[in-house]
N, C-alpha and C positions, 0 to 999 in steps of 0.2 A: 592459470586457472581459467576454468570454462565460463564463457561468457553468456548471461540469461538474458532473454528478451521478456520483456514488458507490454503488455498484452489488459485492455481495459474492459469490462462488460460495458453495455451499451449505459445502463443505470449507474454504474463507477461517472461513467466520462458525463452524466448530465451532471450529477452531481459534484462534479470538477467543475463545467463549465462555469455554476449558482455561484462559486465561490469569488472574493473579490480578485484582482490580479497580481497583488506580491503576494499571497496566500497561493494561489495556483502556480506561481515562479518557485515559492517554497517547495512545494509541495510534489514539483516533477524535476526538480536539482537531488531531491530525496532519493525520489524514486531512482533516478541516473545513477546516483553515487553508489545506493545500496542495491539494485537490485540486480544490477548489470555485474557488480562481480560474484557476490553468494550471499543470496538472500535468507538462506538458513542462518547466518551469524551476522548480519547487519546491526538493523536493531530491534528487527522482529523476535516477538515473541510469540511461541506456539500457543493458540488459545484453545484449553483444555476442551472446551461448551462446541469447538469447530474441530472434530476429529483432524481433517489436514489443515486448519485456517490457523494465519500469524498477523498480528498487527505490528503496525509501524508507526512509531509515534514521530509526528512532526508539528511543534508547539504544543497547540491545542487543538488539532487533528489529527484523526486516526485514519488509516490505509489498512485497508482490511483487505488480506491475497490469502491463495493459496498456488502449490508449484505442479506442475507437471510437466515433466524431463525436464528440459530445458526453459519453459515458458513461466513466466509468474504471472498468473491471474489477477487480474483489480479487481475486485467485486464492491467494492463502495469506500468511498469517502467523506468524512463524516467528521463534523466537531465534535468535543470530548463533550458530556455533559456526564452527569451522576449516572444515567442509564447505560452511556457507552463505557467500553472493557478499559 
């Protein structure tokens, strides 16, 4: 199976950095395990409201990506509240 690289926007990784550090250890053990082998069936889910955009639930953070070829985009990382997907 084709192996995807992981790829952060600049506002993803600030918003990574805010986080405490076993939440950020969480949080990129996630990303390794799903995203590197097929991030279309990890445990993302396609969000309807993001034409190509999928979340990743890890706890109570969301990972908000989308794909192109081979790359998966970070576009932000975010705790779950009533607002978030």
């Amino acid at each position: 199976m084709a192996k995807f690289e992981a790829e952060f926007k600049k506002s993803a990784l600030k918003q990574l950095r805010s986080l405490p550090n076993n939440i950020q250890k969480l949080v990129l053990n996630s990303i390794t395990n799903h995203f590197t082998v097929n991030p279309y069936i990890a445990d993302g889910k396609h969000i309807k409201k993001l034409s190509d955009g999928y979340r990743l639930r890890v706890g109570d953070y969301r990972v908000f990506y989308y794909i192109e070829s081979k790359v998966v985009i970070i576009t932000s990382v975010v705790r779950r509240t009533s607002t978030t997907y």
